[in-house]
Gaussian input, Z-matrix of N, CA and C with variables (Angstrom, degrees):
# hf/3-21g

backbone

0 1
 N
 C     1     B1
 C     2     B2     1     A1
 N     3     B3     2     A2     1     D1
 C     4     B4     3     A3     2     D2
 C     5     B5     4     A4     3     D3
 N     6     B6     5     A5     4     D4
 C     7     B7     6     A6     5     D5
 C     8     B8     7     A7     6     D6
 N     9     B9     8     A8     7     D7
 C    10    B10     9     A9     8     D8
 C    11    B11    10    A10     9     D9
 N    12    B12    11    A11    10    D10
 C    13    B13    12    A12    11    D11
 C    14    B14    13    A13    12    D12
 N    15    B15    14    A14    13    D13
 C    16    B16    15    A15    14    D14
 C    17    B17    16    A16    15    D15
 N    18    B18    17    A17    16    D16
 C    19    B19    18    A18    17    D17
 C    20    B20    19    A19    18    D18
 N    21    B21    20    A20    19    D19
 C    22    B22    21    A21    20    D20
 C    23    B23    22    A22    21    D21
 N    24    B24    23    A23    22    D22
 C    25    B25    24    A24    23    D23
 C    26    B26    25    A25    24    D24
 N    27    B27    26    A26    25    D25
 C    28    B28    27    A27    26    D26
 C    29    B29    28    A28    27    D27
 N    30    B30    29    A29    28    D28
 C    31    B31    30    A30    29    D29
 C    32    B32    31    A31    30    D30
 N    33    B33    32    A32    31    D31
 C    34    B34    33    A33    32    D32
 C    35    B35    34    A34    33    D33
 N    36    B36    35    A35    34    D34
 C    37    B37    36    A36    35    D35
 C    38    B38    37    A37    36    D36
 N    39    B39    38    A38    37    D37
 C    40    B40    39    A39    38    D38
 C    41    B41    40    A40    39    D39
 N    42    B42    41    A41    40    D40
 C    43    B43    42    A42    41    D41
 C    44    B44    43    A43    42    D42
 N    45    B45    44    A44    43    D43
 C    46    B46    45    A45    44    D44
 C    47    B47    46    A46    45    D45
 N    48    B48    47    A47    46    D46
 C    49    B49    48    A48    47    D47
 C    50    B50    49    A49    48    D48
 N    51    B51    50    A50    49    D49
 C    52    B52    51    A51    50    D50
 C    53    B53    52    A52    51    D51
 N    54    B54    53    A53    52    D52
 C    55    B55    54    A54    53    D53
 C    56    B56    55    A55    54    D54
 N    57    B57    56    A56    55    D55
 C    58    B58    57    A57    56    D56
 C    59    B59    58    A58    57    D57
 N    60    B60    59    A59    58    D58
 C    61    B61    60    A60    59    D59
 C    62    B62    61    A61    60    D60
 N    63    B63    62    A62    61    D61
 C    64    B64    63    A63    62    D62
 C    65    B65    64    A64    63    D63
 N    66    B66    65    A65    64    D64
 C    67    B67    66    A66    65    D65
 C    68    B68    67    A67    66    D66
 N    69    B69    68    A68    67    D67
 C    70    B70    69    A69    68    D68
 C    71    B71    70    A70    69    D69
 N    72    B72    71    A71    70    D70
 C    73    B73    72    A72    71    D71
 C    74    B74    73    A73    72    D72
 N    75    B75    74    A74    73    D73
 C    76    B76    75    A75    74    D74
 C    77    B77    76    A76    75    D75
 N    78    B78    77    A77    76    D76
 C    79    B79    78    A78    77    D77
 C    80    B80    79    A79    78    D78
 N    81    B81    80    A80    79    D79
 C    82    B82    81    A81    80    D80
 C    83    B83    82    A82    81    D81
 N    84    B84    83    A83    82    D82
 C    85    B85    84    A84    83    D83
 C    86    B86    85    A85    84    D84
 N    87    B87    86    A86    85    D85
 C    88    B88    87    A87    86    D86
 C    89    B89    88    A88    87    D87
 N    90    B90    89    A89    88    D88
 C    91    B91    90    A90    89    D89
 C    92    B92    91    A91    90    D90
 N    93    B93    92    A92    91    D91
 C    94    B94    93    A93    92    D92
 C    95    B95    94    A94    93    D93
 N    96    B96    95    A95    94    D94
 C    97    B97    96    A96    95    D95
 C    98    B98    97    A97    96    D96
 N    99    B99    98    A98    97    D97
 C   100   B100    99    A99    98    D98
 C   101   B101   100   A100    99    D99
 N   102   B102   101   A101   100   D100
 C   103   B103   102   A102   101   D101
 C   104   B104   103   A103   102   D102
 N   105   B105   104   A104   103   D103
 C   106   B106   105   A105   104   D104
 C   107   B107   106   A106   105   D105
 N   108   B108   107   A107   106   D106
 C   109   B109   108   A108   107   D107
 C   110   B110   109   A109   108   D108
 N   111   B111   110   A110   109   D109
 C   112   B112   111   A111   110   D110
 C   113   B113   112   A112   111   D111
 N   114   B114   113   A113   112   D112
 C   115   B115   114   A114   113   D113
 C   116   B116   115   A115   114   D114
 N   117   B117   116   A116   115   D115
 C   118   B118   117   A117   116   D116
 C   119   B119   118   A118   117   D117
 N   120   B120   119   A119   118   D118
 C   121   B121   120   A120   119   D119
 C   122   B122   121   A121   120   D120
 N   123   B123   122   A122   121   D121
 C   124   B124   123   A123   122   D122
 C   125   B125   124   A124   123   D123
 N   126   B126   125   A125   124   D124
 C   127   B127   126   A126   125   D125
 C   128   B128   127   A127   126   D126
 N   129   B129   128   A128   127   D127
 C   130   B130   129   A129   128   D128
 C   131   B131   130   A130   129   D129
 N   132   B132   131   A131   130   D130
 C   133   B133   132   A132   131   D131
 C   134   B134   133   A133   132   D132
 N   135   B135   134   A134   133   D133
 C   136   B136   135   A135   134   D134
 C   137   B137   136   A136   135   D135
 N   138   B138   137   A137   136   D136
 C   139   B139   138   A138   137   D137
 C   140   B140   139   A139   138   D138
 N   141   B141   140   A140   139   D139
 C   142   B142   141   A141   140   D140
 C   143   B143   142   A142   141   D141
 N   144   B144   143   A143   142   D142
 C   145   B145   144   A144   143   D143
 C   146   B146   145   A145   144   D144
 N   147   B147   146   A146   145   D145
 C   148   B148   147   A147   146   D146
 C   149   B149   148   A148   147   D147
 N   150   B150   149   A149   148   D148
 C   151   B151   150   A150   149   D149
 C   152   B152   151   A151   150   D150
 N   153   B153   152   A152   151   D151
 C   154   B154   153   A153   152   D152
 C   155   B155   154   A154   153   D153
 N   156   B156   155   A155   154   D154
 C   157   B157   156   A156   155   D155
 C   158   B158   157   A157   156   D156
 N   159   B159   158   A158   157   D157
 C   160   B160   159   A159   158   D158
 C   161   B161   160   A160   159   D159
 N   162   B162   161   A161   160   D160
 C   163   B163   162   A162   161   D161
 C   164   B164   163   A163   162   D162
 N   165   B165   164   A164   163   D163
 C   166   B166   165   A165   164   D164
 C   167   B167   166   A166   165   D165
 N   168   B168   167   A167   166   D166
 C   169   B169   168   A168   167   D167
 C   170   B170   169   A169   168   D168
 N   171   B171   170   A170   169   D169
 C   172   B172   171   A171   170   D170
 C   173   B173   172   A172   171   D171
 N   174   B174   173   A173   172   D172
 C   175   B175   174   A174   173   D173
 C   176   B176   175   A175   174   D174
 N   177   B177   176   A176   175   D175
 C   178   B178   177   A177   176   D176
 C   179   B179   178   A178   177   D177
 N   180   B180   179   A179   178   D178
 C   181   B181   180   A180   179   D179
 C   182   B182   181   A181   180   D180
 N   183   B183   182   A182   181   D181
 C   184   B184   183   A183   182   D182
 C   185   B185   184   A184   183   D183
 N   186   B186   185   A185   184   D184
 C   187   B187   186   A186   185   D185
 C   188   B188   187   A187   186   D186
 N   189   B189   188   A188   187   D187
 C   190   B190   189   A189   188   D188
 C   191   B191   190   A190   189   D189
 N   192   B192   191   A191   190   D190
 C   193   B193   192   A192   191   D191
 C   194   B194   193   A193   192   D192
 N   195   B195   194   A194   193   D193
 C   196   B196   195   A195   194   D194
 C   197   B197   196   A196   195   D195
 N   198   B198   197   A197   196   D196
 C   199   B199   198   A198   197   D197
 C   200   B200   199   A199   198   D198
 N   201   B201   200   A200   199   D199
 C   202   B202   201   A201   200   D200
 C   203   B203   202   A202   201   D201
 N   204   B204   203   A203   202   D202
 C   205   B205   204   A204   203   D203
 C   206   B206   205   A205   204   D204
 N   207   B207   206   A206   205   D205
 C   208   B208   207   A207   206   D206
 C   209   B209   208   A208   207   D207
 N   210   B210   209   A209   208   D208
 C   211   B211   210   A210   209   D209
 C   212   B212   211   A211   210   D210
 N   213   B213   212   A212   211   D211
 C   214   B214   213   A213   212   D212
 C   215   B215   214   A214   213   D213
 N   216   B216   215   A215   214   D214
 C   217   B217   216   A216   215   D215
 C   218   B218   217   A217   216   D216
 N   219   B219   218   A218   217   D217
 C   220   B220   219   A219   218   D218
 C   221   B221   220   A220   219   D219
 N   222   B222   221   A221   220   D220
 C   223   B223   222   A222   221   D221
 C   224   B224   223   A223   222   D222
 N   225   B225   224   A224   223   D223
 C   226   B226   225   A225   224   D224
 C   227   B227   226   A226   225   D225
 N   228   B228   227   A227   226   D226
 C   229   B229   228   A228   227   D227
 C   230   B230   229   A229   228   D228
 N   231   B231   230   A230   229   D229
 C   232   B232   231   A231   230   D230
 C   233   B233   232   A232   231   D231
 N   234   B234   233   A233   232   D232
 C   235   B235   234   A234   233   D233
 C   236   B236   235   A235   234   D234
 N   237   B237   236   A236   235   D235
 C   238   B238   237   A237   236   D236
 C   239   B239   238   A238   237   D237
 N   240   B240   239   A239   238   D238
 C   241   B241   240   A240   239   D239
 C   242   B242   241   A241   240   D240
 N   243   B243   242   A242   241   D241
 C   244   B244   243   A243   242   D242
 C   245   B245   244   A244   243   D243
 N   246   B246   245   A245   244   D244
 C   247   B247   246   A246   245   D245
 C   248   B248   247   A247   246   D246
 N   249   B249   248   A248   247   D247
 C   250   B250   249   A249   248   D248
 C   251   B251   250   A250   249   D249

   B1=1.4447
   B2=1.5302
   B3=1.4096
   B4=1.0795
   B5=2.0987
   B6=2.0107
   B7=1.5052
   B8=1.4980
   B9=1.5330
   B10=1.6119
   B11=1.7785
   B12=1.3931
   B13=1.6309
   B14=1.4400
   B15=1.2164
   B16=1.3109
   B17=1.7563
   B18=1.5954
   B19=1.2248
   B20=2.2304
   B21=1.1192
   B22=1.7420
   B23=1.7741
   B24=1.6842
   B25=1.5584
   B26=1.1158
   B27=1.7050
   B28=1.5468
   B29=1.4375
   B30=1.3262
   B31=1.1756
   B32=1.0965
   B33=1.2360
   B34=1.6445
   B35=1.2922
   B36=1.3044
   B37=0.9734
   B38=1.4388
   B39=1.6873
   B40=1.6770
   B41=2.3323
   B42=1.2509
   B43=1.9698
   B44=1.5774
   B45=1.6248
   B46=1.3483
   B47=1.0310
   B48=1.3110
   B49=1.3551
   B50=1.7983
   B51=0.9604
   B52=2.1184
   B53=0.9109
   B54=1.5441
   B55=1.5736
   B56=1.5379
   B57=1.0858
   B58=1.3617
   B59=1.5784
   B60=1.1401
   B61=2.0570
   B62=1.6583
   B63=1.2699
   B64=1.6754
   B65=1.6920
   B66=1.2645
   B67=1.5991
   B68=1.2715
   B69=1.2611
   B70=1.3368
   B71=1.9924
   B72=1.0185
   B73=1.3701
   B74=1.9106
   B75=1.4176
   B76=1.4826
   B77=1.3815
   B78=1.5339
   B79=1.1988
   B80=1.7963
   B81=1.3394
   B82=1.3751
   B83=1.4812
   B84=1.2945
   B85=1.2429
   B86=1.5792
   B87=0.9837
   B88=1.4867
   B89=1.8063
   B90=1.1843
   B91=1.4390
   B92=2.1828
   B93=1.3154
   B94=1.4899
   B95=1.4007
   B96=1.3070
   B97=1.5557
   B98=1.2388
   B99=1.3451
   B100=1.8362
   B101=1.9875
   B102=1.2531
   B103=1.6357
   B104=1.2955
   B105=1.8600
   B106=1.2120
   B107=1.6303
   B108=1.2677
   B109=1.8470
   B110=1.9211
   B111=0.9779
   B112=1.8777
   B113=1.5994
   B114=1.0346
   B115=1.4433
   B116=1.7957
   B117=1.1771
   B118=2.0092
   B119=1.6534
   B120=0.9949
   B121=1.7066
   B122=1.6271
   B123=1.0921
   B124=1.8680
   B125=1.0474
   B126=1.6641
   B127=1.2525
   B128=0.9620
   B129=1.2172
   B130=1.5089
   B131=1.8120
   B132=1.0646
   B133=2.0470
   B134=2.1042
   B135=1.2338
   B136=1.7276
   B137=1.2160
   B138=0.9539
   B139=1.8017
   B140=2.1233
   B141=1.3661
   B142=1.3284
   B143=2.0070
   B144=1.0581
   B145=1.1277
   B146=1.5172
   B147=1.7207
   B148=1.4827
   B149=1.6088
   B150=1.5184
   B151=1.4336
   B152=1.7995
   B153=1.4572
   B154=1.3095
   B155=2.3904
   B156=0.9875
   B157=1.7055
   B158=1.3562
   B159=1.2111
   B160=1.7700
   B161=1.7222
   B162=1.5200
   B163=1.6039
   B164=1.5434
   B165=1.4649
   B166=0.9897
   B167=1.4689
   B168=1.3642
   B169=1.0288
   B170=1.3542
   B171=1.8997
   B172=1.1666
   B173=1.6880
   B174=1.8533
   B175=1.1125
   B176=1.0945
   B177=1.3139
   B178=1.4545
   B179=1.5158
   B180=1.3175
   B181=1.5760
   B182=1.2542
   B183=1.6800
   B184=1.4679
   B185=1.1988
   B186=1.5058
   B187=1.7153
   B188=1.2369
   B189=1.3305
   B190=1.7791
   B191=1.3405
   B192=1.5648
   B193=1.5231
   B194=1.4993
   B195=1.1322
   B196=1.7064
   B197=1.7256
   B198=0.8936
   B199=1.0385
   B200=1.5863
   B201=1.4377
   B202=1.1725
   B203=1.7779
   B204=1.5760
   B205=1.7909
   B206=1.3138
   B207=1.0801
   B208=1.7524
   B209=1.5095
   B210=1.5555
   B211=1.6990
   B212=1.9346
   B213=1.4571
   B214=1.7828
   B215=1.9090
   B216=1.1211
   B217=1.3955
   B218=1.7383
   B219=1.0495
   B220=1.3514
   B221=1.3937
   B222=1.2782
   B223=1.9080
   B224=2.0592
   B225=1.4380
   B226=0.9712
   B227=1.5700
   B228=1.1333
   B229=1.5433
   B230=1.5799
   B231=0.8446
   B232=1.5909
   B233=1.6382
   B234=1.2176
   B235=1.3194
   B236=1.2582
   B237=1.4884
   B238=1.5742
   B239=1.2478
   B240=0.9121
   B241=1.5610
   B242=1.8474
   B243=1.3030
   B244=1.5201
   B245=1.6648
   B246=1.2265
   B247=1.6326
   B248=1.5149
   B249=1.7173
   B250=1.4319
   B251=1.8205
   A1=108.37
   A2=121.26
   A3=154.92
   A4=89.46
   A5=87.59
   A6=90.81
   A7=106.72
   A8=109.29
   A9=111.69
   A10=88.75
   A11=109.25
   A12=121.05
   A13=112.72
   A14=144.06
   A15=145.72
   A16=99.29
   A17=117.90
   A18=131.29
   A19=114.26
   A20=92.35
   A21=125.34
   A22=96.38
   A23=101.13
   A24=86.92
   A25=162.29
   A26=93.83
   A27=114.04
   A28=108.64
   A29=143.89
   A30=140.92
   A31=132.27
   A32=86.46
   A33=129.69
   A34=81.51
   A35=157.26
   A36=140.27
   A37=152.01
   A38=98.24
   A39=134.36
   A40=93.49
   A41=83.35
   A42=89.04
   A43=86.94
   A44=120.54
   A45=90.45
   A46=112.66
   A47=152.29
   A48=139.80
   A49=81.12
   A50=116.55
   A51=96.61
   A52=131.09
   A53=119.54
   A54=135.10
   A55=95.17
   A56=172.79
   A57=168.81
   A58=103.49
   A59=108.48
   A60=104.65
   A61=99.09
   A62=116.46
   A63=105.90
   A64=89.41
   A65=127.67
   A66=113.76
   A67=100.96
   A68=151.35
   A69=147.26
   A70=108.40
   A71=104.87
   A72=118.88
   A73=95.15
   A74=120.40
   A75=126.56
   A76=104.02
   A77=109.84
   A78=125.69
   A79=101.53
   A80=110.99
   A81=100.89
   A82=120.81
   A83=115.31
   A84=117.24
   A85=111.82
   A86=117.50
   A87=126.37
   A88=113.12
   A89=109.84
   A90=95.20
   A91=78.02
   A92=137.07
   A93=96.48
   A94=120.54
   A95=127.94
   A96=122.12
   A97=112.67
   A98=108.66
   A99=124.29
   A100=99.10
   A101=123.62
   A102=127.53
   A103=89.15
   A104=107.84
   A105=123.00
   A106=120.35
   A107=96.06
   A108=102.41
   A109=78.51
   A110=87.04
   A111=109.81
   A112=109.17
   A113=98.30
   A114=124.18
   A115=116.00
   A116=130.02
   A117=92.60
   A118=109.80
   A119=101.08
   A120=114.59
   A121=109.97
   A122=111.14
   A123=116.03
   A124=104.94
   A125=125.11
   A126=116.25
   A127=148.48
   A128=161.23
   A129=155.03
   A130=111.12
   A131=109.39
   A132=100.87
   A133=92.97
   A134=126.07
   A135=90.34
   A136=120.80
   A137=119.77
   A138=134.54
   A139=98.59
   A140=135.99
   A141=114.77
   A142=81.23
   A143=129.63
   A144=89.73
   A145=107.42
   A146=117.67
   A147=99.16
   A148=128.63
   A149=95.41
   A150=76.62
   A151=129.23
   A152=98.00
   A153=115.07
   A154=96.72
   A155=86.59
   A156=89.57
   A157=115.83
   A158=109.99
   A159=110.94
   A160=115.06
   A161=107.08
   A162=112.07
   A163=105.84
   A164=142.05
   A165=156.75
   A166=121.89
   A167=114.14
   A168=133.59
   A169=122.20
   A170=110.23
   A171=125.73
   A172=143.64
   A173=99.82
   A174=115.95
   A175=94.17
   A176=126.67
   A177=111.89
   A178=95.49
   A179=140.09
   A180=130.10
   A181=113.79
   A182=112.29
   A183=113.86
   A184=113.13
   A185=132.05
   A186=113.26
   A187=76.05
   A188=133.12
   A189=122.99
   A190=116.61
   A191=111.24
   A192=110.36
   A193=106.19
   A194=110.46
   A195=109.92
   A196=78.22
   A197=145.20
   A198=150.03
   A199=112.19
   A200=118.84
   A201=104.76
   A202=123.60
   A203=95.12
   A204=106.93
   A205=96.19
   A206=141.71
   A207=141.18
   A208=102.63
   A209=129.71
   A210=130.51
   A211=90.50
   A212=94.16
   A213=79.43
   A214=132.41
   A215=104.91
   A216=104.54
   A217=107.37
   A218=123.58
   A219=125.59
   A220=135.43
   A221=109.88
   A222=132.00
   A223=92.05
   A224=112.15
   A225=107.51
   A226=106.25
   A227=129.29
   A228=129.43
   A229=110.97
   A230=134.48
   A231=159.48
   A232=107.96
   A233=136.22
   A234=140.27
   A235=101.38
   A236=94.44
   A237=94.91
   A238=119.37
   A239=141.34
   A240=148.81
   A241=96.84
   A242=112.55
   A243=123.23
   A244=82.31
   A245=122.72
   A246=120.07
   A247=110.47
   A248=109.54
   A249=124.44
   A250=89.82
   D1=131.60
   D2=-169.58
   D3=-89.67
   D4=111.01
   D5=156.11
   D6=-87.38
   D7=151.64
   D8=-179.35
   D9=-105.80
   D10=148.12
   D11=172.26
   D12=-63.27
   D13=17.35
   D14=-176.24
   D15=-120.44
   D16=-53.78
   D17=158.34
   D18=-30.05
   D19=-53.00
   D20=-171.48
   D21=-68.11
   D22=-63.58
   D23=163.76
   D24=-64.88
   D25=-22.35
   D26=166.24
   D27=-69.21
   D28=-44.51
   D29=131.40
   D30=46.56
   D31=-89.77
   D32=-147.58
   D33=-108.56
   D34=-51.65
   D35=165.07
   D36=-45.75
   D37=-41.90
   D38=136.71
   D39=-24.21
   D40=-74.28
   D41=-147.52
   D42=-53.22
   D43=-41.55
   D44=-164.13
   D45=-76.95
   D46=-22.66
   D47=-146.03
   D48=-102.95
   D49=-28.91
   D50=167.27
   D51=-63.17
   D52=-35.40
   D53=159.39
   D54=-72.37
   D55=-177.78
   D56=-144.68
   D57=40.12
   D58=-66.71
   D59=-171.15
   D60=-71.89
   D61=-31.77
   D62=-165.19
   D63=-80.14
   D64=-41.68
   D65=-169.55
   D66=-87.25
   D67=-12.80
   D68=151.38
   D69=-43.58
   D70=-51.20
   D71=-150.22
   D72=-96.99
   D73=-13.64
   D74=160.12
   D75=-71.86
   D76=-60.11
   D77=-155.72
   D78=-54.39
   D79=-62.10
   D80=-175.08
   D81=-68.76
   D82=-25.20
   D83=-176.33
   D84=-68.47
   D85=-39.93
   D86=175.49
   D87=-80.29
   D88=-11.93
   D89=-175.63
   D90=-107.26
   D91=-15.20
   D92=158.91
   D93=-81.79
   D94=-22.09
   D95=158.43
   D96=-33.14
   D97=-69.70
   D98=-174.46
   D99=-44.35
   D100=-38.51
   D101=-150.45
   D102=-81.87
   D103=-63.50
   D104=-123.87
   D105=-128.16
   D106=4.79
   D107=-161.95
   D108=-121.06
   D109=156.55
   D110=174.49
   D111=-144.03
   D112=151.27
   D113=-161.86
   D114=-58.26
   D115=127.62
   D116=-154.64
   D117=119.02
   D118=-64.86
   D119=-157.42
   D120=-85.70
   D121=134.03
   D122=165.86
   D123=-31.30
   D124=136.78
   D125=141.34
   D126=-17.12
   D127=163.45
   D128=156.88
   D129=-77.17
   D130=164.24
   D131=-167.20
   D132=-81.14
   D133=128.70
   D134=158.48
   D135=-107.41
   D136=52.71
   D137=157.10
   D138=-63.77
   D139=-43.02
   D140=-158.70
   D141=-93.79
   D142=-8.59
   D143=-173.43
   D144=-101.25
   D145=-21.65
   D146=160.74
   D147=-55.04
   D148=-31.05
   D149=-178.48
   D150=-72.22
   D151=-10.52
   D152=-174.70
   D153=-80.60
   D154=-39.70
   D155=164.86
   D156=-59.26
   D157=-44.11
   D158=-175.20
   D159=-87.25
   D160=-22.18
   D161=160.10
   D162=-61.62
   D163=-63.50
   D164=177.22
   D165=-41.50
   D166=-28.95
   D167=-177.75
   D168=-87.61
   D169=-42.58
   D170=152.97
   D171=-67.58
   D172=2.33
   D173=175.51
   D174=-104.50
   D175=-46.34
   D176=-167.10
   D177=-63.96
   D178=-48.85
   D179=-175.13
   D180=-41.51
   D181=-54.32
   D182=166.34
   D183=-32.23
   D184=-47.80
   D185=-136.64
   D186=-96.91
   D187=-53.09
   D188=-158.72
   D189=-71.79
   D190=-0.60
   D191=-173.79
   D192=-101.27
   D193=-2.60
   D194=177.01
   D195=-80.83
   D196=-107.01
   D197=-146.85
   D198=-18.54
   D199=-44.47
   D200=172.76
   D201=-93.58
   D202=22.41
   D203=165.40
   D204=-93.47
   D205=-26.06
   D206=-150.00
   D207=-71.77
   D208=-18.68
   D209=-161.21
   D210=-104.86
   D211=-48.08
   D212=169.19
   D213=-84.88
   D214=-10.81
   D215=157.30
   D216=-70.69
   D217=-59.50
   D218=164.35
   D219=-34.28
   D220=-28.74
   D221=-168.32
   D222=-97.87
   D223=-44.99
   D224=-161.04
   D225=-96.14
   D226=10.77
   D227=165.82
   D228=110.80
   D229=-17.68
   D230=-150.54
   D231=77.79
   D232=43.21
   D233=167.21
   D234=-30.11
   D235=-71.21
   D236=-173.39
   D237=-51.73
   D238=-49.11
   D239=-142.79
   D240=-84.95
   D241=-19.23
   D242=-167.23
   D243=-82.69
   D244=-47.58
   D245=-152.27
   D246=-59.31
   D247=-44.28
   D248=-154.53
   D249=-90.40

């Protein structure tokens, strides 16, 4: 079976934006430990910072996924682009 390069990009696109929300959502969480938590004290909840990983994650999908709409707006005449 024949991978097709659109298949390959979705991919590759998948892994990055998982590595993007999971190191988004390390990154802040550990640098408010590092700021803001003291030694002693409850944890902090991380419910706001996954979700701030999975916002982050879903923008970055946004921005790189126009890019892979740009060959089928193109293939199909600008259909789309007539609709909006």
């Amino acid at each position: 079976m024949k991978w097709d390069k659109k298949w390959n990009d979705g991919i590759i696109l998948a892994l990055e934006t998982a590595f993007i929300s999971w190191f988004t959502y390390a990154f802040l969480y550990q640098n408010y430990l590092l700021y803001k938590w003291h030694r002693g004290s409850p944890l902090p909840s991380k419910i706001p910072f996954v979700l701030a990983g999975i916002f982050v994650g879903l923008a970055f999908l946004a921005w790189k996924g126009r890019n892979l709409l740009k060959p089928l707006r193109e293939n199909n005449g600008g259909a789309l682009d007539e609709r909006s």
